[in-house]
N, C-alpha and C positions, 0 to 999 in steps of 0.2 A: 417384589420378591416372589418366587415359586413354591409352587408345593415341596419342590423336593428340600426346599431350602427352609419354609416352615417345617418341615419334617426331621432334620437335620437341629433345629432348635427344639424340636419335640426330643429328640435324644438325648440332648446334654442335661434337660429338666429332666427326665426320666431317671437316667444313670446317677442325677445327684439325688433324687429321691429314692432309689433303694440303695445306696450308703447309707444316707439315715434312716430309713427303716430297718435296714440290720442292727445297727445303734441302739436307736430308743426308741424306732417305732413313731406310728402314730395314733392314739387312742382314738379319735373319732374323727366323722368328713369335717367336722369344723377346722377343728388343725392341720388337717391334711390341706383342704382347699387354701387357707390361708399364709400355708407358706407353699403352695405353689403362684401363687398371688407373691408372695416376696419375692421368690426366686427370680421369677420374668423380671419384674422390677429392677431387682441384683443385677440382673442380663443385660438393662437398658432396656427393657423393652421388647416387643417386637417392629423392627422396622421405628425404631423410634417411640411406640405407641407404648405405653404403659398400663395398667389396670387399676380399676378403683381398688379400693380397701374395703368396700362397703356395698357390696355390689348388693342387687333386686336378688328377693328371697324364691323368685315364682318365676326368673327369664331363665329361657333357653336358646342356646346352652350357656352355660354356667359364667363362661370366660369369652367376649368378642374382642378381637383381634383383626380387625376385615382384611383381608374379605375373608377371615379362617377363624374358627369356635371353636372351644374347648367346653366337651363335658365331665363331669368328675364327678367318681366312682369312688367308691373308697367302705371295705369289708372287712370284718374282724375274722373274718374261717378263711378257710383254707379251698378258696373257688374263685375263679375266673367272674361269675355270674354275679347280674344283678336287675333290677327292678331300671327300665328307663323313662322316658317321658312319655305323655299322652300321645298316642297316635295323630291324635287332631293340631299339635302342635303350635296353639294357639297365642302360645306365649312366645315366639319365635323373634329373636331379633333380627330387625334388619341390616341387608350388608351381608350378613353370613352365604357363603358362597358354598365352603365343605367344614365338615364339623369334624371333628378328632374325640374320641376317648382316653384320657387318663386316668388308668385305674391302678387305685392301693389295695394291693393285697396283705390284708398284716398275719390271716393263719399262715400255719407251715412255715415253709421260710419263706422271712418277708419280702416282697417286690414288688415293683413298679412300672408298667408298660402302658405304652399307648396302641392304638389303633384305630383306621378310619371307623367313624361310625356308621357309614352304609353296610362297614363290611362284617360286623360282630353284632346285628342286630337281627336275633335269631330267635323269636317266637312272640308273640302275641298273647296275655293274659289280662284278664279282665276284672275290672275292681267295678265303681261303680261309673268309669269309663273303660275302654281296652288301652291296657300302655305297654310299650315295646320292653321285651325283655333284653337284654347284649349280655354275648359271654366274647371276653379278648379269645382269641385262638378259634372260633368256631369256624368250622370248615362249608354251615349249611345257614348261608345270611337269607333273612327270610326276604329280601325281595329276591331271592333268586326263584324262591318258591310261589311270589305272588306274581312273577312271569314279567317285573317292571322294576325298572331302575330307580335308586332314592332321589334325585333328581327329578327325575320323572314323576314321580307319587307324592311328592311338594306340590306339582303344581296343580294336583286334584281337589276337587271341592271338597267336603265333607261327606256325600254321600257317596261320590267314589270309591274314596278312601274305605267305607263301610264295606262296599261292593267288594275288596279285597281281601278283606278285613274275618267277611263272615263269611266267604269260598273255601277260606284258609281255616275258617274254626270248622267248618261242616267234615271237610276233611278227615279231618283230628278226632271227629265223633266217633264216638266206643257203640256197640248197639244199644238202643234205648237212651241213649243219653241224647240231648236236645239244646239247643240256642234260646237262652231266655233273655238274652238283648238282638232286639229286631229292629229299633227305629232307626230313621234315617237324618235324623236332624241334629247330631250330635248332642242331644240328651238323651239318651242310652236306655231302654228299658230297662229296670230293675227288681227286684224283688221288693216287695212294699215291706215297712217296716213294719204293719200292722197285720198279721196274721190271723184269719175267722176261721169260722168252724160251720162246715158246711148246712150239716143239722141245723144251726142257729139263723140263717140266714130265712129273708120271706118270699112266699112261695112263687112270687113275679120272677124274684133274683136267682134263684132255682133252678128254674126252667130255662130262663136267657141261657145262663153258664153250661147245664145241660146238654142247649142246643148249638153252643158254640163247639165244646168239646166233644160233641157227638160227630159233626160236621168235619172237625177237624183230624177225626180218628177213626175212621168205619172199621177198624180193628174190634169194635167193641163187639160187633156181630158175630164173630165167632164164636166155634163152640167151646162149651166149659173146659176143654183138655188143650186149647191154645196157652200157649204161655206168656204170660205178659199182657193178654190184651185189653185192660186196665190201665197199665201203666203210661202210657202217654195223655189218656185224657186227666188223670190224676196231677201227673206233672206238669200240664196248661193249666187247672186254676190255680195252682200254686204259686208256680212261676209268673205267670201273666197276670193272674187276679188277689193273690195273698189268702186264696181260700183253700182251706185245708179238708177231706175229706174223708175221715175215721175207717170208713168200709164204702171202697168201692161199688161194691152191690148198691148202694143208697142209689146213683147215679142212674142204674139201666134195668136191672134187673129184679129188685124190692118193691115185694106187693107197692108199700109207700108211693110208688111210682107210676107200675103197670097198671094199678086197678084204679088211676082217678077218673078214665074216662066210662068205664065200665068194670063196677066191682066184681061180676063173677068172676071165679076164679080160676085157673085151668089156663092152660093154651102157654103159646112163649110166651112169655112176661116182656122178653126184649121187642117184639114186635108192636106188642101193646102200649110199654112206654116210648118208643120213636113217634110211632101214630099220634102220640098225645101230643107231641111238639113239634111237627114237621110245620106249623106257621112259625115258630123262632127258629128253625132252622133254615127257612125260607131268607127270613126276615136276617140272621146272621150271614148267609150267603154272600148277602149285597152289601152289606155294612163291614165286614172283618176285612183285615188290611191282608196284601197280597202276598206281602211278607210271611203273615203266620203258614199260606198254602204252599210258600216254598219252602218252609222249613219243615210241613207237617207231613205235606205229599211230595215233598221233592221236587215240584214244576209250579211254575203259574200257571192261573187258570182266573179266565174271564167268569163277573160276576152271576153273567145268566146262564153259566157252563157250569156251575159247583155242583148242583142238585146230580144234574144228567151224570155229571163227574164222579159224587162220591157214589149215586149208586151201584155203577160199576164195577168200582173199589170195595163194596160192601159185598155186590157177588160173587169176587172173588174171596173171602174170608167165608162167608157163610156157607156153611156145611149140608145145612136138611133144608135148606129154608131159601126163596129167592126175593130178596129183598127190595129189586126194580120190578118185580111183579105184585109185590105187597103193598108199599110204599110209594106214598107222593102219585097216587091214581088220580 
C-alpha cells in the first residue's frame, strides 16, 4: 500500500480522535496513545498488521507499521509544540521507511492531527543530549535549514549529525552566548554536576585553567573600558570545567597573579600574569581539542599555528600595549 493510502488511514484515526477529544478529552499520553493503539486494531489494522498492547517504553517511533511509523504527541495547552526524540536516534526501529506525527491537542479547543515528521521538525534543544523539537503547521522544518533532507541525515554517523547540529546552534547564538556541548561521539559535553570555586582550587590547577581560557579568549587583553572581556573566559571554566570564578580579576589582572614571577609592583599586571604562564599556554595549544577553537575563534586552527594565531588576536584587542612584541619572545 502507498503513502497516500497510509495517509488516508492517518485521517479517519485523526477525525475519530478529536470527536472524542471534544467529548471527554484525553487526560494524559498514556490514554491517548492507547486508544489510538485500539482504534488501528478496531480498523483491522494496517494492511492487516495490527499493534501490540504493550509496546517498548524507549522505541522509536512509538507505533511501527512498515514500512510507516507513528510518533505520539499528546499536550494539555493550547500549542502545536512539543519535545521529540534524540537526534541521535538510536532507538530506531527497523523497517521504518517515513515516520508520521500524531498529535493531541487537549488546550483550547480540543484536536487531533497528523503530520510527516520531516516536515514539523523545527528546532533543536538541548538537555543532556540535543533532541528535536516539532510543531504540526510549522512552515520552517529545520532540515530545510540544515541544507539536507531527513532521509538523508539518517544515514549520517553521529558525528555528522553533530556537524549539523552545532552549525544550526552557532547560528542561533545571541552575542556572548557560547556552545557548551562540543563532543563528537555522541556523549555530549555537559555541565558537571559538581560546581568548585575557583579560589579553592591548587595552584597547578589554576594556572592550567588560566592558561586554557587565556588561549581561548585574547579578549582578555583589552583595555578596562572593553565590555565584556571577561566574559568568555569566565563562561569556559564554568561550562567546560564546573569551576566557578567570584571575581574575574582573580584570573589576569590580581596582584594574586601578576606578582608570582616578580613581586614588584607597578607595570600592567596583565602582561605580568600571561608572562607567568605562556609554558601552559604553550603546553594547552597542542593538547585542547579543535572544537573549543571553532567555537572560541570561529575557525580551525592547526596546533603549531595557535600561539602565532592568538597573538594576532590579542593585537587586535589591545590598546597601549603590543602583545606579539611582549609575549612568547
Amino acid at each position: 500500500m502507498s503513502g497516500s493510502d497510509f495517509e488516508a488511514f492517518l485521517d479517519d484515526i485523526t477525525a475519530q480522535l478529536t470527536n472524542e477529544a471534544g467529548n471527554s478529552g484525553f487526560p494524559n499520553a498514556h490514554i491517548f496513545e492507547t486508544r489510538i493503539r485500539d482504534i488501528i486494531n478496531g480498523m483491522g489494522g494496517y494492511n492487516g498488521r495490527k499493534v501490540t498492547e504493550t509496546p517498548h517504553p524507549h522505541v522509536f517511533p512509538d507505533i511501527a507499521l512498515l514500512p510507516f511509523g507513528i510518533e505520539i504527541k499528546h499536550t494539555q495547552k493550547d500549542s502545536w509544540r512539543s519535545v521529540a526524540n534524540s537526534v541521535f536516534e538510536t532507538t530506531r526501529s527497523d523497517g521504518i521507511e517515513e515516520i508520521y506525527v500524531i498529535f493531541g491537542k487537549m488546550g483550547g479547543k480540543p484536536e487531533v492531527k497528523w503530520q510527516k515528521y520531516q516536515d514539523c521538525v523545527m528546532h533543536v534543544r538541548t538537555s543532556h543530549v540535543p533532541r528535536f523539537e516539532l510543531e504540526i503547521g510549522t512552515d520552517k522544518p529545520i532540515f530545510d535549514k540544515f541544507g539536507i533532507s531527513y532521509p538523508d541525515f539518517q544515514k549520517l554517523d553521529i558525528h555528522s549529525r553533530m556537524e549539523h547540529i552545532r552549525d544550526y546552534a552557532r547560528k542561533r547564538l545571541k552575542s556572548g552566548e557560547r556552545l557548551w556541548w562540543l563532543e563528537t561521539n555522541g556523549n555530549e559535553h555537559s555541565l558537571p554536576l559538581e560546581v568548585r570555586m575557583y579560589p579553592a582550587l591548587e595552584q597547578p590547577e589554576k594556572r592550567k585553567l588560566r592558561a586554557e581560557a587565556a588561549l581561548l579568549c585574547p579578549k582578555i587583553v583589552g583595555p578596562s573600558t572593553l565590555k565584556g572581556k571577561y566574559d568568555d573566559a569566565v563562561v569556559y571554566l564554568i561550562t567546560y570545567h564546573g569551576v566557578f570564578c567570584p571575581q574575574a580579576r582573580d584570573l589576569f589582572t590580581a596582584g594574586s597573579v601578576a606578582l608570582k614571577s616578580d613581586p614588584k609592583r607597578g607595570g600592567k599586571y596583565i602582561i605580568r600574569s600571561l608572562a607567568d604562564i605562556e609554558e601552559e599556554m604553550k603546553t594547552a595549544a597542542f593538547e585542547m581539542e579543535d572544537a573549543l577553537f571553532q567555537e572560541y575563534w570561529g575557525r580551525s586552527c592547526e596546533a603549531e599555528n595557535r600561539i602565532s594565531q592568538w597573538l594576532s588576536m590579542a593585537d587586535s584587542y589591545a590598546k597601549d600595549w603590543t602583545p606579539s612584541k611582549t609575549l612568547f619572545q
